[in-house]
LUMDO-686364 format. One record per residue (C-alpha): chain; z, x negated, y. Coordinates in steps of 0.1 Angstrom, whole numbers, plus 2048, in hexadecimal, padded with zeros to 3 digits. Example, Ala and Ser with C-alpha at 12.3 -4.5 7.8 and 13.67 -1.06 7.14 Angstrom:
2
kette A; z 84E; x 785; y 7D3
kette A; z 847; x 777; y 7F5
# end
This chain:
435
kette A; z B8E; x AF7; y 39F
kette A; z B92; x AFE; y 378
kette A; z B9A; x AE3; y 365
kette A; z B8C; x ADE; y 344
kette A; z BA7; x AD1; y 32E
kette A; z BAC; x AB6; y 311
kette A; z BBA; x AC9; y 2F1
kette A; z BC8; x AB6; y 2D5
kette A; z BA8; x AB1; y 2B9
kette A; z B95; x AAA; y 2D3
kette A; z B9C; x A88; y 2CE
kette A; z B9C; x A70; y 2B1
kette A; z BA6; x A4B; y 2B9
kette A; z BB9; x A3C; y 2D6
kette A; z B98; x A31; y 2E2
kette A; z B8E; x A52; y 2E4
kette A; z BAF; x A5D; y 2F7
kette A; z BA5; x A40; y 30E
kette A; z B86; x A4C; y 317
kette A; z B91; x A6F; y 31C
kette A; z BAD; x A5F; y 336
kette A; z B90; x A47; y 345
kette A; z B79; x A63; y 34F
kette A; z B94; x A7A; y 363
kette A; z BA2; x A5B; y 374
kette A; z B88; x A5D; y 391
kette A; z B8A; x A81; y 398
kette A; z BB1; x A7C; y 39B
kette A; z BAD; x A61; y 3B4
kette A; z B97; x A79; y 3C9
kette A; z BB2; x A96; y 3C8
kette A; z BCA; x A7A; y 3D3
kette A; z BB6; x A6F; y 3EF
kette A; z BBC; x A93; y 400
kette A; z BE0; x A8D; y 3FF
kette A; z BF3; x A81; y 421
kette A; z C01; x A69; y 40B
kette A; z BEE; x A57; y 3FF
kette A; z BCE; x A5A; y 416
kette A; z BE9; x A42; y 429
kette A; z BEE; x A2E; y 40E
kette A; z BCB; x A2A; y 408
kette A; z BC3; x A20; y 428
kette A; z BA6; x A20; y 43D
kette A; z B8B; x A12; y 423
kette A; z B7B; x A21; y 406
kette A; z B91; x A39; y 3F1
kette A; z B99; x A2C; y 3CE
kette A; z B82; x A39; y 3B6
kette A; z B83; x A25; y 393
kette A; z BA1; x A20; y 378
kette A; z BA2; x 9FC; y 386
kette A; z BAA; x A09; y 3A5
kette A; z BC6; x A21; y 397
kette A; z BD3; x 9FF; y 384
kette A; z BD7; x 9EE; y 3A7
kette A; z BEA; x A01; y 3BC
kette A; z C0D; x A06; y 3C3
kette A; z C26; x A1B; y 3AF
kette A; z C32; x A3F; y 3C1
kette A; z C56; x A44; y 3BD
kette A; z C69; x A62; y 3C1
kette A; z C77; x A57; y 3E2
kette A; z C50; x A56; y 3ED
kette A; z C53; x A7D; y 3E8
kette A; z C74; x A86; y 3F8
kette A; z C66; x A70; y 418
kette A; z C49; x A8A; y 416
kette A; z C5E; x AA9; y 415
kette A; z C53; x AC2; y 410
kette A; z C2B; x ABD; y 412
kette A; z C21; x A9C; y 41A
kette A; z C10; x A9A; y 3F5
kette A; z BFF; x ABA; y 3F6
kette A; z BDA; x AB5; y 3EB
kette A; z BCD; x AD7; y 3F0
kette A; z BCB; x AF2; y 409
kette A; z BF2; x B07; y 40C
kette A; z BDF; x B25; y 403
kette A; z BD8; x B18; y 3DC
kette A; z BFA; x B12; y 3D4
kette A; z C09; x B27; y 3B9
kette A; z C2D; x B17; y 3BA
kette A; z C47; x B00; y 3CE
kette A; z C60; x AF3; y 3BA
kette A; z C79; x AD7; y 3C0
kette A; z C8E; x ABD; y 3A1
kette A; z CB1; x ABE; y 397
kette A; z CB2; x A9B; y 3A2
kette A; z CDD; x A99; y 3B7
kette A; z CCD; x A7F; y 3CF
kette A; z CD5; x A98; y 3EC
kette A; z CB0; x A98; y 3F6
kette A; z C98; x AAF; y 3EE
kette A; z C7D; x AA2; y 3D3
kette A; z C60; x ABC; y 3D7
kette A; z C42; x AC4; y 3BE
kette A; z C27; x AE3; y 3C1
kette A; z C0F; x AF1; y 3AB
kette A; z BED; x B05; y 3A9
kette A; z BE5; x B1E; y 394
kette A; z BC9; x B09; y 382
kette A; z BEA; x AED; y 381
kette A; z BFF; x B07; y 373
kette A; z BE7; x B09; y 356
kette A; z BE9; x AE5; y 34C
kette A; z C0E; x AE7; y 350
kette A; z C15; x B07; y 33B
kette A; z BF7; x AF8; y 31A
kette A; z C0A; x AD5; y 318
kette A; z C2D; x AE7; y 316
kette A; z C20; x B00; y 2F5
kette A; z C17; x AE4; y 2E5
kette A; z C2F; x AE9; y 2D0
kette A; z C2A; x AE0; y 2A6
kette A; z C40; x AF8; y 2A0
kette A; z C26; x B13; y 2AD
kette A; z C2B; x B2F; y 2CB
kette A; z C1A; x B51; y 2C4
kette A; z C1B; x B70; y 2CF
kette A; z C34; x B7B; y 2B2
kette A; z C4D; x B5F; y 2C4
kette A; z C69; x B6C; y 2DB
kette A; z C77; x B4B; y 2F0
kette A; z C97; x B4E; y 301
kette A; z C95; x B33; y 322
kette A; z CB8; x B23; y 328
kette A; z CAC; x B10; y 345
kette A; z CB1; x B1B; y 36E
kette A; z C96; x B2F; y 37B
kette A; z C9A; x B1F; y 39F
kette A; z C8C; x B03; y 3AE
kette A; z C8A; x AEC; y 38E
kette A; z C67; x AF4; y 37A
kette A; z C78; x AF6; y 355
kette A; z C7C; x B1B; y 354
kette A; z C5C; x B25; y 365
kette A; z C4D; x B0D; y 34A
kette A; z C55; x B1A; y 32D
kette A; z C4F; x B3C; y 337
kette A; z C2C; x B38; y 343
kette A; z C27; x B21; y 324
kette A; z C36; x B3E; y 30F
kette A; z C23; x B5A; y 31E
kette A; z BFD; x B45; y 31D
kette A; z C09; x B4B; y 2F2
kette A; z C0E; x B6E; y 2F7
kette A; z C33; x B6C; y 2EF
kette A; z C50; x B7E; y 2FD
kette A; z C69; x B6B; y 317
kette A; z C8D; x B74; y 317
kette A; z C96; x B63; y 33D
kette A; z CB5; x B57; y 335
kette A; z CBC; x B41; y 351
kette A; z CD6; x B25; y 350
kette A; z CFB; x B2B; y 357
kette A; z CF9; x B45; y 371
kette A; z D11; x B61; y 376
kette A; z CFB; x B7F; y 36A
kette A; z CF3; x B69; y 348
kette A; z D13; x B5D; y 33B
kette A; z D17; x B4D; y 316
kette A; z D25; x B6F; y 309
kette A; z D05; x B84; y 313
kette A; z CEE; x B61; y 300
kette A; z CFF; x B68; y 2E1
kette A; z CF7; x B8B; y 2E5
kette A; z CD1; x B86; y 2F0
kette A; z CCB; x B6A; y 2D6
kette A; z CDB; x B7F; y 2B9
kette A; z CCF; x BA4; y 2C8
kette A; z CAA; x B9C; y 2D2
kette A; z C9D; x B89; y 2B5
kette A; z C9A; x B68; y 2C6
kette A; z C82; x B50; y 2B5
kette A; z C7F; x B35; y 2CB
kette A; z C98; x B24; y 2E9
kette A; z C93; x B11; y 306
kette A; z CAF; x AFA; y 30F
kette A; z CC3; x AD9; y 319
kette A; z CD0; x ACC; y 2F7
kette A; z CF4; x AD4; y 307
kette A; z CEF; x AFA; y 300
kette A; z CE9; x B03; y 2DD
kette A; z D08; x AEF; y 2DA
kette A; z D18; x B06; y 2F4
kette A; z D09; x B21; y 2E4
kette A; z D19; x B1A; y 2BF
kette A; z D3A; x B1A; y 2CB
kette A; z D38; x B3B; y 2DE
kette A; z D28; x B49; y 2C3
kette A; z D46; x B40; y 2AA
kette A; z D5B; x B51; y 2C7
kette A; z D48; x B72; y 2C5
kette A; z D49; x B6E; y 2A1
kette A; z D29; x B64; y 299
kette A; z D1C; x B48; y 27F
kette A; z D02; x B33; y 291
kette A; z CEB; x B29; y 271
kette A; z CF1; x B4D; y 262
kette A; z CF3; x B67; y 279
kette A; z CD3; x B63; y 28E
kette A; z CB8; x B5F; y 273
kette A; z C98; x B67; y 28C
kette A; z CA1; x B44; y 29C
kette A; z C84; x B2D; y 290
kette A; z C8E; x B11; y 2A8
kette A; z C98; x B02; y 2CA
kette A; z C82; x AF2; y 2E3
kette A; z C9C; x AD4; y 2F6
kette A; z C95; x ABC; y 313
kette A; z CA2; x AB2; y 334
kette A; z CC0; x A9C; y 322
kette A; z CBC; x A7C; y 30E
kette A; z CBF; x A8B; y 2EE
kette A; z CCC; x A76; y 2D0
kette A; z CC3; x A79; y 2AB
kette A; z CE9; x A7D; y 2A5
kette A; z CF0; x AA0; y 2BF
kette A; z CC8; x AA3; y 2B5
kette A; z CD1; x AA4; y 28E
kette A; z CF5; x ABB; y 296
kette A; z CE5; x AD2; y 2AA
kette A; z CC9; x AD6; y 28C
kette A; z CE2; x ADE; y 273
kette A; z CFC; x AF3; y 285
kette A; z CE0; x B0B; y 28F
kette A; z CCB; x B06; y 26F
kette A; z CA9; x B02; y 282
kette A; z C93; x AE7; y 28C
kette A; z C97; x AD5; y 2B0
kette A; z C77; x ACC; y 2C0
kette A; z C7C; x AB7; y 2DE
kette A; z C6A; x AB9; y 2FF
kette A; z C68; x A9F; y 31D
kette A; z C5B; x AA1; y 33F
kette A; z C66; x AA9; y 360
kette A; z C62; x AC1; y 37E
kette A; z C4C; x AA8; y 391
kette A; z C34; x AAA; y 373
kette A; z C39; x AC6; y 357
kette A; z C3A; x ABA; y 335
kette A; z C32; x A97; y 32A
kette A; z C3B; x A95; y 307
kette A; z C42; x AA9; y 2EC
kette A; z C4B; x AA3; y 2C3
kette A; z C30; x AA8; y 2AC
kette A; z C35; x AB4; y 286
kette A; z C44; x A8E; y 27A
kette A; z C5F; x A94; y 293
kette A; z C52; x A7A; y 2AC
kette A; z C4F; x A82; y 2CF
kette A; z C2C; x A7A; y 2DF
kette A; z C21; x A77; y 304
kette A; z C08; x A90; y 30E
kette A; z BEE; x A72; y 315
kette A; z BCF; x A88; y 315
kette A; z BDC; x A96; y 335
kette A; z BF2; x A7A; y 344
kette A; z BEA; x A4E; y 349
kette A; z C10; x A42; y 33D
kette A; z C1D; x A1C; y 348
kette A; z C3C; x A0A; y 341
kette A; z C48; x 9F8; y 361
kette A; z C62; x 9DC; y 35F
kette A; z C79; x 9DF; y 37E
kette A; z C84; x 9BB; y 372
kette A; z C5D; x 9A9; y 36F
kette A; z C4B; x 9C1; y 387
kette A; z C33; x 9C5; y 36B
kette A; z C23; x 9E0; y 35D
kette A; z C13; x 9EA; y 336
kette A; z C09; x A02; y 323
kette A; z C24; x A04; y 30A
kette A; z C45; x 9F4; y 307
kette A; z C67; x 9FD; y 316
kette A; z C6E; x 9FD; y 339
kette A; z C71; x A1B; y 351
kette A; z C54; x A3A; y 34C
kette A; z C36; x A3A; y 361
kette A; z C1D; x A51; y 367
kette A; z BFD; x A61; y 375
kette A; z BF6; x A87; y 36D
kette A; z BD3; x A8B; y 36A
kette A; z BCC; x AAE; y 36E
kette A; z BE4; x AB2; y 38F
kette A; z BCE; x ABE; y 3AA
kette A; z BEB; x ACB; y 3C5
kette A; z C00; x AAD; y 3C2
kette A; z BEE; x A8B; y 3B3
kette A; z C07; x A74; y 3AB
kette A; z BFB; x A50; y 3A3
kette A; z C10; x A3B; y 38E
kette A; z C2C; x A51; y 393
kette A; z C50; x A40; y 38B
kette A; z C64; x A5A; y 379
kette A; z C82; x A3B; y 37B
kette A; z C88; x A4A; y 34E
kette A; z C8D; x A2E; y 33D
kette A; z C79; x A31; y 31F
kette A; z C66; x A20; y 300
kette A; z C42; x A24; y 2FF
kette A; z C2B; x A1B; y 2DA
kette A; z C0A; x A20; y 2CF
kette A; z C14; x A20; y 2A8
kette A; z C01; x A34; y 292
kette A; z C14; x A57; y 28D
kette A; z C08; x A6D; y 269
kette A; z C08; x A86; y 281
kette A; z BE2; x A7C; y 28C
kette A; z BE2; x A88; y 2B0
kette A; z BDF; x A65; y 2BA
kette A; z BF4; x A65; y 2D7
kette A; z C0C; x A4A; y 2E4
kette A; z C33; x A50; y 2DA
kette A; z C4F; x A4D; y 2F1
kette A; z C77; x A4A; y 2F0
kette A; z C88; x A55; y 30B
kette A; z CA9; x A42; y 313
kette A; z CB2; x A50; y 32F
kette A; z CB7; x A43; y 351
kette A; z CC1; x A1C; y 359
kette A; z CDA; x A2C; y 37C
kette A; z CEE; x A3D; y 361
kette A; z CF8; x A1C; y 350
kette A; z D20; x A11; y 34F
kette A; z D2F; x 9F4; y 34B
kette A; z D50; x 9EE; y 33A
kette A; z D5D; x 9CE; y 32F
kette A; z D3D; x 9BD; y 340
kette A; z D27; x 9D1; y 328
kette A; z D12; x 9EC; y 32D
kette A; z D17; x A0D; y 324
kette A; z D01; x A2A; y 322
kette A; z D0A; x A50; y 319
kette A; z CE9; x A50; y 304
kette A; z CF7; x A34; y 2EF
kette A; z D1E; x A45; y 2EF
kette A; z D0E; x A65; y 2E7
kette A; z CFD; x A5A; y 2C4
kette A; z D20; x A4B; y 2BA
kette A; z D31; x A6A; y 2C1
kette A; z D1E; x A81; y 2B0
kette A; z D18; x A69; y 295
kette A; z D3E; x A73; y 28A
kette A; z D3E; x A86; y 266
kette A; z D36; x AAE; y 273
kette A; z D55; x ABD; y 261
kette A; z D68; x AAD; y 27E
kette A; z D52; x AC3; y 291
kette A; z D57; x AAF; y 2B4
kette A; z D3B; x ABF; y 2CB
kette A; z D4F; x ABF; y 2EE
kette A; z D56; x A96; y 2FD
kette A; z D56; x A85; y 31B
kette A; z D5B; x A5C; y 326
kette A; z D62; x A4B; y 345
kette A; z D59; x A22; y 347
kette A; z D7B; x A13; y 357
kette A; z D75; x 9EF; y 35A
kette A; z D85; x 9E2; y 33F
kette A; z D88; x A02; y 325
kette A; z D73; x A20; y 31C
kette A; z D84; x A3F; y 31F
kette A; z D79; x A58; y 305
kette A; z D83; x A7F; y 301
kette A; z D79; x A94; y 2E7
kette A; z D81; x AB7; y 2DE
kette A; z D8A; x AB8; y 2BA
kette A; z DA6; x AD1; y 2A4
kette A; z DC6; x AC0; y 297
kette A; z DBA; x ABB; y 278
kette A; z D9D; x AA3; y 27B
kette A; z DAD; x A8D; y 297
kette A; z DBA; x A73; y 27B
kette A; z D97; x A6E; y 272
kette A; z D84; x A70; y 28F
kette A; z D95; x A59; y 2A9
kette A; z D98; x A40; y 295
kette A; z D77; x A40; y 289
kette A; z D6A; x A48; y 2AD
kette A; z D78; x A27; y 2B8
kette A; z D6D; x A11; y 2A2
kette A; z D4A; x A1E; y 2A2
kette A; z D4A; x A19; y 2CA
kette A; z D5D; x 9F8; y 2CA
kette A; z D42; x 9EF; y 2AF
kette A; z D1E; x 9FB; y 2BC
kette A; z D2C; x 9F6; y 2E0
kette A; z D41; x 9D6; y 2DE
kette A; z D59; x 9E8; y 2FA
kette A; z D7D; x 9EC; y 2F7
kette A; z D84; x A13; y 2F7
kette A; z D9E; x A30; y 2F4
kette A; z D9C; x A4D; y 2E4
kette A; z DAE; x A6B; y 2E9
kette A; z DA8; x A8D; y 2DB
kette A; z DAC; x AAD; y 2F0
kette A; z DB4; x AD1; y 2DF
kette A; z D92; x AE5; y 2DA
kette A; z D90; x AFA; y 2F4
kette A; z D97; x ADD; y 313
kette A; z D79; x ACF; y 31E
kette A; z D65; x AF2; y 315
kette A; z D79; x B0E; y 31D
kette A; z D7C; x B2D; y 305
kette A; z D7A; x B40; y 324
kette A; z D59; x B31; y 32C
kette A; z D48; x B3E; y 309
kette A; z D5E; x B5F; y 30B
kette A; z D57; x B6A; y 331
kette A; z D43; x B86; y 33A
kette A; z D46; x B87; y 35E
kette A; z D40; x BA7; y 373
kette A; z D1E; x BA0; y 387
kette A; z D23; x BB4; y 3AD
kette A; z D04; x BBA; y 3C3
kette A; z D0E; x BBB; y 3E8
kette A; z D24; x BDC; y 3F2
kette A; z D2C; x BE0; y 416
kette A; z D3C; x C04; y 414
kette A; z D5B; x C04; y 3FB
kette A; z D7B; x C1A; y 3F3
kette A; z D99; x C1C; y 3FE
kette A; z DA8; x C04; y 3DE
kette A; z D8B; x BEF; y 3E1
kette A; z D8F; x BC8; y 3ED
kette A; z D78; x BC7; y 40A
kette A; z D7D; x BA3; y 413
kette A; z D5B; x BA1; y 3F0
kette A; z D47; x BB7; y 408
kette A; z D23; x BA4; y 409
kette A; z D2D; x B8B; y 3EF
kette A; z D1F; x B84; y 3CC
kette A; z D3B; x B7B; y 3B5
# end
C-alpha cells in the first residue's frame, strides 16, 4: 500500500499539524489490529478505531517486543517485508523491528531532511554498522532517494580501519558524514597522525550528520570548530527511523507530521504532550510493525515554542537515558551532564579522550591531556565538576595516547579471506579464520 506522505509546507500552524496526525491515527490502529500483539491486547470486542482510543490504551515497551521475538508484531504478510533488523540495545535479548518497502520510503524522506540540503552533487561517507542496527542502511537509502553517492564506511570493522577514513574522507571528496559524535573526534586525531589538518586539509567536507549519543553543545561546539563545518544532529532509533532532526536555527525538531510524541512520567504514571519525562511514541506511517505509544525509555524534553525556523513542529532535547544515572556522594550523576563540563575546558588544552567511574563517595575522572596543559586543566576540571555537580572528585591526567591508542588511529591491519591450502612457511593453525 503506498503511502501518501506529509512534507514540510504542507502545514502551517500546530493546528494544522494536529489535524494531519488526527486523520492517520485510524488507519494506524487498523494496521495494528493485524498484529498478534496487539489483536491480544485488544481483545475480543471492537478494534480501536478513534485518537481517543489510541489516548486510552496501554504503553508498548521494548520488552513487549523481545517477548514477541522475532514476529509476534508483524502486521503484514512475510512475503512484503523488505528488511529484518534488530537494536544495539546490551539487554542480551533480541529487540526485533522489520520494514516494507513502502516503510522504507518513509524511513529514508524523514532522514534527508536535512537543512543543510542532500543532492545528487553530495558524497556521504556512513560511519555507522551495516548489520543488524538500521543506522547505516538509513542513511544510505536516504542518501541514494537524493541521488547522491554513498561511501559504506561501516563502523570499526577490520576491512575499514581509521587509517583507510582518513584516506577516503580526504581522497574521495567527502561532503557529508554519517556518525556517532564519538568519531569525527576519532577521526581528528588520526588525521593529525597521518599528517593531516582536520579544518584544512579536507575542504569538500560541508558537514557531519551525528546521532545515536546524547550530544552536548560543548563536544557539539568542539567538534564544529576542530573540523570547521556545521554539525546537524539526528535522533531516532532502529525500532523507528528518524524522529527528529535540527532545522536552520540549530533546534532539533520531532518529525510530528509522521509520528504522535508523549512525555510519560515513570514517577506520576501520567502522560502529556510536551514536558520532560521519558520519549513516547506512535509512528504513523508504520504498516509492518504498528507500534502504539511506544516507550523508547530516552529521557527527553519536549516544547511547542515557536521556532523562526517556521516548520511548526514540536522541539525536543534529548538527555539521554534515566538507567545510565550514577550516584556519588548521594547525588546523581549523569555522563551527559560530565560530558558538557569536560568539553567546556578552554580547547588549547585540547582534552578530547576522558573517562569517570562513580565510587560512592568520589568521582574518579581521567583525561588524556599533554604535559603542558595539565596545570590548567585539572584544576579547573575539578572545580567546574565539584561546582555544577556538587560531588567530591579526582582528577588525574593520563599521557595522550592512553585511553586512545596511537596504534588504534595508525593501524592498517591485513584483511585475510579464508585459505585452506597454504605453504610450507605458512601458519596453518589461521586456516578458515578471518583475522
Amino acid at each position: 500500500m503506498q503511502h501518501t506522505l506529509p512534507q514540510l509546507g504542507d502545514w502551517h500552524s500546530l493546528d494544522e499539524l494536529r489535524d494531519l496526525q488526527l486523520k492517520q491515527v485510524p488507519q494506524v490502529l487498523a494496521w495494528a489490529a493485524r498484529a498478534p500483539f496487539y489483536r491480544e491486547r485488544f481483545g475480543s470486542g471492537a478494534p480501536p478505531s478513534t485518537p481517543e482510543d489510541l489516548a486510552s490504551l496501554p504503553l508498548t515497551g521494548k520488552q513487549d517486543l523481545r517477548d514477541r521475538y522475532p514476529f509476534g508484531m508483524l502486521a503484514v504478510e512475510r512475503s512484503r517485508l523488505a528488511t529484518y533488523h534488530e537494536s544495539s540495545g546490551t539487554a542480551g535479548a533480541a529487540t526485533p523491528s522489520y520494514y516494507t518497502a513502502e516503510d522504507w520510503i518513509d524511513l529514508a524522506d524523514r532522514f534527508a531532511r536535512k537543512w543543510v540540503g542532500l543532492t545528487a552533487d553530495d558524497t556521504l561517507f556512513v560511519r555507522t554498522p551495516y548489520a543488524l542496527m538500521i543506522t547505516g542502511h538509513l542513511a544510505q537509502a536516504a542518501a541514494r532517494s537524493r541521488g547522491a553517492t554513498v561511501v559504506p564506511g561501516d563502523y570499526r570493522s577490520l576491512a575499514m580501519p581509521y587509517t583507510r577514513v582518513i584516506r577516503a574522507l580526504h581522497d574521495l571528496g567527502v561532503t557529508l558524514t554519517w556518525s556517532i559524535p564519538t568519531e569525527p573526534l576519532m577521526w581528528a586525531a588520526a588525521a593529525r597522525e597521518a599528517g593531516y589538518r582536520p579544518g584544512e586539509d579536507f575542504p569538500h567536507l560541508r558537514a557531519l550528520f551525528l546521532g545515536g549519543e546524547p550530544l552536548t553543545p560543548a563536544r557539539r561546539k568542539r567538534i564544529s570548530s576542530t573540523w570547521k563545518v556545521p554539525v546537524v544532529e539526528e535522533y531516532g532509533s532502529t525500532e523507528t527511523g528518524s524522529l527528529a532532526g535540527e532545522c536552520p536555527e540549530g533546534r532539533m525538531h520531532l518529525w510530528a507530521d509522521r509520528l504522535l510524541c508523549e512525555v510519560y512520567s515513570p514517577r506520576t504514571g501520567r502522560l502529556s504532550p510536551e514536558g520532560r519525562g521519558q520519549f513516547v511514541v506512535t509512528p504513523l506511517f508504520r504498516e509492518a510493525m504498528p507500534l502504539l505509544r511506544y516507550n523508547l525509555e530516552d529521557d527527553v524534553e519536549i516544547s511547542y515554542e515557536a521556532c523562526g525556523c517556521g516548520w511548526h513542529l514540536p522541539t525536543i532535547r534529548v538527555l539521554g537515558r534515566p538507567a545510565l544515572e550514577r550516584t556519588v556522594g548521594g547525588r546523581p550523576v549523569t555522563q551527559y551532564a560530565l560530558e558538557e563540563i569536560v568539553f567546556g575546558l578552554p580547547a588549547t588544552y585540547e582534552v578530547m579522550f576522558w573517562r569517570a567511574r562513580a565510587e560512592s563517595s568520589t568521582l574518579h575522572v581521567h583525561i588524556e591531556v599533554a604535559e603542558a596543559h595539565r596545570a590548567g586543566a585539572v584544576p579547573e576540571l575539578t572545580a567546574a565538576i565539584t561546582r555544577e555537580l556538587g560531588v567530591p572528585c579526582e582528577v588525574t591526567p593520563l599521557e595522550p595516547g592512553t585511553l586512545v591508542p596511537r596504534e588504534v588511529l595508525t593501524a592498517v591491519p591485513d584483511v585475510v579471506k579464508p585459505r585452506t591450502l597454504l605453504g610450507p612457511d605458512e601458519d596453518w593453525s589461521q586456516a578458515a579464520l578471518h583475522r
